[in-house]
C-alpha positions as CSV (number, residue, x, y, z in Angstrom):
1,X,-7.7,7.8,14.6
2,X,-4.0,8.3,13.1
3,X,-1.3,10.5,14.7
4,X,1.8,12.7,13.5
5,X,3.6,9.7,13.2
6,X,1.4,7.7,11.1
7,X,0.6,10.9,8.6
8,X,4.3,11.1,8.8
9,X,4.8,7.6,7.2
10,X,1.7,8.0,5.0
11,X,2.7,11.1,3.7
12,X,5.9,9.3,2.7
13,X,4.0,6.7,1.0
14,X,2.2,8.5,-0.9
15,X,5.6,10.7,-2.0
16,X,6.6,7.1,-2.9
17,X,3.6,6.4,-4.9
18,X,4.5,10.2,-7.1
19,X,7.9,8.2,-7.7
20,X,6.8,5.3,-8.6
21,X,4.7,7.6,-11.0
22,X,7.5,9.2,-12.4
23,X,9.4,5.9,-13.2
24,X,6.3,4.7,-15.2
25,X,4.7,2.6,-12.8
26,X,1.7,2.6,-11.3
27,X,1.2,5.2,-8.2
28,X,1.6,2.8,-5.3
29,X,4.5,3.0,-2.3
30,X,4.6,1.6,1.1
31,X,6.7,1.8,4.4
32,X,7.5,-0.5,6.7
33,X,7.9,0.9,10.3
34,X,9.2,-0.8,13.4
35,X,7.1,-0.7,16.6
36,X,10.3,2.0,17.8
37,X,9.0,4.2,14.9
38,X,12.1,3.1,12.7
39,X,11.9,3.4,8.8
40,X,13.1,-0.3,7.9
41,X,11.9,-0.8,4.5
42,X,10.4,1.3,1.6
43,X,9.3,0.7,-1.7
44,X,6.7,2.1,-5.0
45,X,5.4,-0.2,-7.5
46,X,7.5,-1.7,-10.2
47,X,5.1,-3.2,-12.7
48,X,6.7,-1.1,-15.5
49,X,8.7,-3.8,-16.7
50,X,5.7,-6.5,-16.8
51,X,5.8,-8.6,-13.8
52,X,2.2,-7.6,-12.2
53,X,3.6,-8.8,-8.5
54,X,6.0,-6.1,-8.2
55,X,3.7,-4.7,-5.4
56,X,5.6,-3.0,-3.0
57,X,3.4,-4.1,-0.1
58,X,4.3,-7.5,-1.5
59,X,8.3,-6.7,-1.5
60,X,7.7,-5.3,2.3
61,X,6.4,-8.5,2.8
62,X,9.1,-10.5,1.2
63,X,11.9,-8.3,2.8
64,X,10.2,-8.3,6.6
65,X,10.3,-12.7,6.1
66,X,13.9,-12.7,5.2
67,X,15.5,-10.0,7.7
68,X,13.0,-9.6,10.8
69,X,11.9,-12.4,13.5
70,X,8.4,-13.0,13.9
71,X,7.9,-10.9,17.1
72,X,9.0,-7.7,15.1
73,X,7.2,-8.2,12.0
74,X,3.8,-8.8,14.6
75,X,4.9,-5.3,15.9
76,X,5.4,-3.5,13.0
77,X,3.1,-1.5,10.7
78,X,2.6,-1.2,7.1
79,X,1.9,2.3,5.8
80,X,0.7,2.3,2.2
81,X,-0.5,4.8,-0.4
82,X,-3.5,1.9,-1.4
83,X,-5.3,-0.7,0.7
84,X,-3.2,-3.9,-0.4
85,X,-4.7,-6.2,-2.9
86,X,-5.6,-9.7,-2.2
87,X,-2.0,-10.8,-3.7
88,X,-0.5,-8.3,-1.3
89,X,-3.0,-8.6,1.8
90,X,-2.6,-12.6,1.8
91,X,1.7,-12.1,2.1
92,X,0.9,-9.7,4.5
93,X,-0.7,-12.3,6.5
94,X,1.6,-15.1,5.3
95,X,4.5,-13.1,6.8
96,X,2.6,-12.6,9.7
97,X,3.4,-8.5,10.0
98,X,1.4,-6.3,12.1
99,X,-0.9,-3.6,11.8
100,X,-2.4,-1.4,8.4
101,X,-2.6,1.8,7.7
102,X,-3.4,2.7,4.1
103,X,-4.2,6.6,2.8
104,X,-7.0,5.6,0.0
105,X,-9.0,2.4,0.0
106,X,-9.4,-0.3,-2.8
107,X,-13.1,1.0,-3.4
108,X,-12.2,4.3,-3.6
109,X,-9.6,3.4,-6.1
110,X,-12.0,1.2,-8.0
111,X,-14.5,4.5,-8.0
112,X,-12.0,7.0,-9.5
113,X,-10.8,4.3,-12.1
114,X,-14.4,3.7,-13.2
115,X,-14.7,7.7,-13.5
116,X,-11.6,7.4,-15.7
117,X,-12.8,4.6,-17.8
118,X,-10.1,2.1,-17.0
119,X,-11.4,-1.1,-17.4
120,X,-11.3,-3.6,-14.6
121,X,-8.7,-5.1,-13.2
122,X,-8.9,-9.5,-13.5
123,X,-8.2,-9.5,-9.7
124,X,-10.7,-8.6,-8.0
125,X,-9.9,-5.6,-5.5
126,X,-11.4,-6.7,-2.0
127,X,-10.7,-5.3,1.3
128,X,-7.8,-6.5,3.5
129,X,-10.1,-7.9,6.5
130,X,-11.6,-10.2,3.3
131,X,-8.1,-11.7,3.0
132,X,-7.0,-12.2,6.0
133,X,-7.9,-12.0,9.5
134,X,-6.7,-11.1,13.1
135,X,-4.6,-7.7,11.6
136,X,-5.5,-4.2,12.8
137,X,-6.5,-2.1,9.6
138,X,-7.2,1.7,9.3
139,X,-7.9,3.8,6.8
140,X,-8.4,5.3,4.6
141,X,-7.9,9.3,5.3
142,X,-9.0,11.9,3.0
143,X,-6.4,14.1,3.1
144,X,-4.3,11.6,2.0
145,X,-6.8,9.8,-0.6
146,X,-7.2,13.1,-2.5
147,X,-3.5,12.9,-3.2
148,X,-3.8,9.5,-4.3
149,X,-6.2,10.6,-6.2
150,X,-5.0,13.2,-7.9
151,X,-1.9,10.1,-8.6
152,X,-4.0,8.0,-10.7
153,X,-6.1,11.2,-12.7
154,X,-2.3,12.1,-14.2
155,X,-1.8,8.5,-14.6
156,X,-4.2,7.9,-16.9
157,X,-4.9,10.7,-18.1
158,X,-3.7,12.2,-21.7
């Protein structure tokens, strides 16, 4: 069950994922919240340019390593437009940050993509709780996976 504060932050994700969107990347964005509610990172995708890691679950991962201790990142949550991919899920664990919330899940995604005829992706997209272990994970929400949604229809469509 989420709260105002969590459809807050994965409202705001999603709003990340329409930028990331209109810079020519692929609809993804992510916040990272301290356990006081504070806004400390946020990022969209920015495989535009080429380099297929520029996740930005992966750059909250990077950015929590180098600026918080590791009783803050343990506290904190990730709110994310997608469930993470294993690339993305495994920092997340690495880095050792706290709990999941994500708006549309990686089989939902794979669903609508199929619909659209986008081939496959070669990594293959399994659930966070396949990658790692010990993290508390929810989602995903339909009002916010329609929006996600609706993200990847106008990206790959016409």
């Amino acid at each position: 069950m989420i709260h105002d504060t969590d459809r807050k932050h994965l409202q705001r994700s999603v709003d990340l994922a329409s930028e990331a969107l209109d810079s020519g990347n692929e609809p993804f964005g992510s916040v990272l919240v301290s356990s006081k509610g504070h806004v400390l990172f946020e990022d969209h995708n920015r495989i535009g340019g080429g380099d297929h890691t520029q996740h930005p679950e992966f750059a909250i991962a990077r950015w929590a390593a180098n600026n918080m201790d590791a009783k803050d990142r343990a506290t904190a949550t990730v709110y994310t437009s997608g469930e993470h991919c294993p690339m993305c899920a495994a920092a997340h664990g690495w880095v050792g940050l706290g709990r999941i919330v994500y708006a549309s899940s990686a089989a939902q995604m794979t669903e609508w993509l199929a619909e659209l005829g986008v081939p496959t992706f070669r990594v293959r997209p399994l659930p966070i709780s396949e990658v790692i272990s010990g993290t508390i994970v929810e989602g995903p929400f339909e009002e916010f996976a329609m929006q996600v949604r609706a993200l990847h229809i106008r990206s790959h469509s016409g």
